[in-house]
N, C-alpha and C positions, 0 to 999 in steps of 0.2 A: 434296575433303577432303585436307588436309597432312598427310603422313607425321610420325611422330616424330620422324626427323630435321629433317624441311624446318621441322616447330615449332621446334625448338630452336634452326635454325638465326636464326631471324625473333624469338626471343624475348631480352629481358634482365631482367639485375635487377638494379638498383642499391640500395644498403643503405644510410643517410646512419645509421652509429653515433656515440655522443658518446664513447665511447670502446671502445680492441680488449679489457680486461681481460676481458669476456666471450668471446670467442670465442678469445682464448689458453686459457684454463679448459675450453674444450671441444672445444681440438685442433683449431681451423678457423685457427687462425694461429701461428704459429712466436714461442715465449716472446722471441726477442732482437728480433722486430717489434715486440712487446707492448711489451715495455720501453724501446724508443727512441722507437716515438709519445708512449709515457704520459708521457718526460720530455720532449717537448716540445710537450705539450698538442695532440696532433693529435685534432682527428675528421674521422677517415677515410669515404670512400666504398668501399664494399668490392662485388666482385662477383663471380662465379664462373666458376671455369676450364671447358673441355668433361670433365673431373671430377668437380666437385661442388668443386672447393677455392677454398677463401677466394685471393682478388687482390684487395691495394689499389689501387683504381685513381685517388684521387684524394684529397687530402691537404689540408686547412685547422685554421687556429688557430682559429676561431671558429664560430658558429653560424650568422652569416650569409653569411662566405667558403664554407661549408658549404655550404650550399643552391644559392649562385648557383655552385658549384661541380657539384653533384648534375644543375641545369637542364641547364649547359651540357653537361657529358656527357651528359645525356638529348638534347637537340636533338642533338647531333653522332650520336651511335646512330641516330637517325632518320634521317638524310640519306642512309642507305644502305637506306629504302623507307619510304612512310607509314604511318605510324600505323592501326593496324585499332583495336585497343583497349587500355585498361590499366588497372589496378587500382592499387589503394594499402593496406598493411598496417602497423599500427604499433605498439609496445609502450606506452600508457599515453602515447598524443602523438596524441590526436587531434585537437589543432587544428593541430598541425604538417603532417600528411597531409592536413586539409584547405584548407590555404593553398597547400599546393603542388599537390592536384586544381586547386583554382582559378587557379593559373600557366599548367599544362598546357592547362587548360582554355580559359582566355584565347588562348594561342597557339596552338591546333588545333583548338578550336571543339570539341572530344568532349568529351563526360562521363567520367569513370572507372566503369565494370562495378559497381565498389565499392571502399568506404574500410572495415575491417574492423581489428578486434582481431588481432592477430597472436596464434598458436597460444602455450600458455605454454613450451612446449620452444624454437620459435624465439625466443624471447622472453628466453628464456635465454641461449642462445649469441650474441644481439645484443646484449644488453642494456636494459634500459628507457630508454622514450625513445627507440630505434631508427626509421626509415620507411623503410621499404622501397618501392619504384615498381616495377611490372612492365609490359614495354612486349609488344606484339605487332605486329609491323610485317605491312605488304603483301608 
């Protein structure tokens, strides 16, 4: 059995939001980031520090620079151990978390544990529309 650390250390979470206006409003990101993505149309990949605080980690104009942005940070997270298993949460985007179960899926052959409604507090500070990916690596 993994320690709580040795989990956290094997675990990520990536967030593909369509925009930060939620999570400025609820103090997970600093208003002058709010306001530089929102004028230039970013939707951000956000993820978390060993904190609990919001990191943008990866940055696109569109939905679909988005995603194949989201993948490829997810494969590069994995190349530092395989894949055990991961879930998928979304706000009100459930064919969006299920096309990208079906990516993951495709290139790893796993299933995702589950595709779920995201809680409506996290839901809040992401915003609607939000997908979250949770990985647990070997």
């Amino acid at each position: 059995m993994l320690s709580a650390l040795e989990s956290i250390q094997k675990a990520e979470i990536l967030v593909s939001v369509p925009t930060l206006k939620y999570m400025v409003k609820g103090g997970r990101v600093s208003p002058l980031a709010g306001v530089v993505a929102n004028a230039l149309h970013f939707k951000p990949i956000v993820s978390l520090d060993d904190e609990g605080k919001a990191l943008l980690y990866g940055k696109a104009f569109s939905r679909k620079q988005n995603r194949r942005k989201l993948m490829k940070l997810l494969f590069a997270e994995l190349e530092k151990g395989q894949l055990r298993y991961y879930g998928i949460v979304h706000a009100e985007n459930e064919n969006g978390a299920r096309e990208i179960a079906g990516e993951i899926e495709e290139k790893t052959g796993i299933k995702p544990l589950f595709i779920q409604p995201i809680s409506p507090i996290m839901g809040l500070h992401a915003g609607k529309e939000c997908v979250a990916v949770v990985t647990m690596r070997e």
